[in-house]
Residue, then its C-alpha position, 0 to 999 in steps of 0.5 A: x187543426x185550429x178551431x173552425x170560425x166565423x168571419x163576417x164579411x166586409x163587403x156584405x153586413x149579413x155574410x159570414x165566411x166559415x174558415x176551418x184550417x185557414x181555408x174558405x170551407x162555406x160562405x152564407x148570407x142570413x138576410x139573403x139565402x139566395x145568395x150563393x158566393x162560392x161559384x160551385x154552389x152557383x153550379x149545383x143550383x143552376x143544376x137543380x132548377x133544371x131538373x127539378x119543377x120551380x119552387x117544388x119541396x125536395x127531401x134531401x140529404x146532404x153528406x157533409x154540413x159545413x155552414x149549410x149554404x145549400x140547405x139555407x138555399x133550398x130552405x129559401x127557394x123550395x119551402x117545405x123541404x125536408x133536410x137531413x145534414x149529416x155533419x161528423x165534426x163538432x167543433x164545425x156545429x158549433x161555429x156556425x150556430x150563431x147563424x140561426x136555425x133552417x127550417x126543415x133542416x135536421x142536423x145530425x152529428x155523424x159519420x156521413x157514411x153512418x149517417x147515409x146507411x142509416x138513410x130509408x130507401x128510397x126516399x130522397x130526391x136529393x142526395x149531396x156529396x159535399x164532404x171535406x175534412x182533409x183530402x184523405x177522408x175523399x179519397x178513403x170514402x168515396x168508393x163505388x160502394x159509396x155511390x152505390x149506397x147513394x143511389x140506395x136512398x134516391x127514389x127512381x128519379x133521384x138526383x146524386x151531386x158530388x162537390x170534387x175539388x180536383x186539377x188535370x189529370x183528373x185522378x178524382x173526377x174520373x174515377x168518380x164518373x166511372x163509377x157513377x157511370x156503373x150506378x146510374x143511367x145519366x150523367x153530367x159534369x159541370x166546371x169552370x172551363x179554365x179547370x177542365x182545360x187543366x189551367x188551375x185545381x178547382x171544384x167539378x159537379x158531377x150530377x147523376x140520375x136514373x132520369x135523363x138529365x135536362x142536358x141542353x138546359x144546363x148547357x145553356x144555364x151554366x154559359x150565361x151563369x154569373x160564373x161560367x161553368x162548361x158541361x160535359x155530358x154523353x161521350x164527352x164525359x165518357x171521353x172525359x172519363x178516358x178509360x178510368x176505372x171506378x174506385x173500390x175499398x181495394x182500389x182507392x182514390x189516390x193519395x194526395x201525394x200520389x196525384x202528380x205531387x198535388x194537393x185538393x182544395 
């Protein structure tokens, strides 16, 4: 593994691209949270304007810290949110202290799967599934049991997001939808229309509540996003969905080797 780094961007004085293995793993603007480069971080935000009162303070925890983007976002658009980043690599923290403290952000170095166990019930509105170290930490972690500890720390009208890098036939979106199916009473999926109709891998957002989820809102949002996003919802996603079982400890997701010979993003 080569060290993770900062890259400024050309294009942007105050953008910053952190690299880890080569791969683009977080973009963030310090002059202008607001910006958000990566289209799935466009997709996660739209989300959460729709289902959350414009400009409300949320407390969250976010599985996976990277350069914080979405912190930085919500520290920016909702001030006096209360963040918990649980980030397991060290080298990733200290690549990205150059770009400054957020407020109401508390970074903890942790195994997020600790760190989300130790979490207090019931007391997040926001809970982020952004997690990535290699494939096989996904596909390891992310289990029904998972999803049902996320759901542990959500108050009744709490929000679970998961960041899935997948490509047809969809072994990881699935499964993770099934499984969400089983938790929770509400279910959204949202990506650009060229991954759902198989043509390229790329990043789904899966969005899970006990609330009924604002879906003809999102619907409209994502179609006029600067990155269009489709929404899958109701028996599109249970179609979607296709019979697929939900992942346990016994029954993982699959090896990327064993996904049709394809690797994740």
């Amino acid at each position: 593994m080569t060290p993770p780094e900062l890259l400024r961007d050309l294009d942007r004085e105050s953008g910053w691209t952190l690299m880890v293995d080569g791969a683009e793993q977080s973009y963030v603007d310090v002059e202008d949270a607001t910006h958000l480069e990566f289209e799935y971080m466009q997709h996660i935000a739209l989300v959460l304007d729709a289902v959350f009162d414009e400009g409300d303070p949320l407390s969250a925890l976010h599985l996976g810290g990277g350069a914080c983007t979405l912190p930085r976002w919500l520290a920016a658009t909702r001030p006096g949110s209360a963040q918990t980043v649980i980030e397991s690599s060290p080298q990733i923290l200290d690549a990205v202290k150059p770009l400054g403290h957020i407020p109401g952000v508390d970074t903890v170095l942790a195994d997020a799967l600790d760190g989300l166990a130790a979490d207090a019930e019931g007391s997040r509105d926001l809970v982020l599934w952004d997690l990535y170290d290699g494939p096989r930490l996904v596909t390891s972690t992310l289990t029904l049991q998972t999803v049902q500890r996320m759901r542990r720390v959500l108050h009744d009208e709490g929000l679970a997001v998961f960041n899935l890098s997948d490509a047809t036939p969809f072994d990881v979106v699935r499964p993770v939808v099934a499984a969400v199916n089983v938790v929770f009473d509400d279910a959204l999926l949202v990506a650009e229309p060229t991954i759902l109709r198989g043509r390229r891998s790329g990043n789904c957002v899966l969005v899970a509540s006990n609330r009924a989820l604002p879906v003809p809102t999102v619907r409209r949002r994502a179609a006029a996003a600067a990155t269009r996003g489709r929404v899958l919802a109701g028996e599109q996603l249970l179609a979607f969905q296709a019979g697929a079982l939900p992942p346990t400890d016994d029954r993982p997701l699959p090896e990327p080797d064993e996904a049709s010979g394809r690797g994740f993003l």
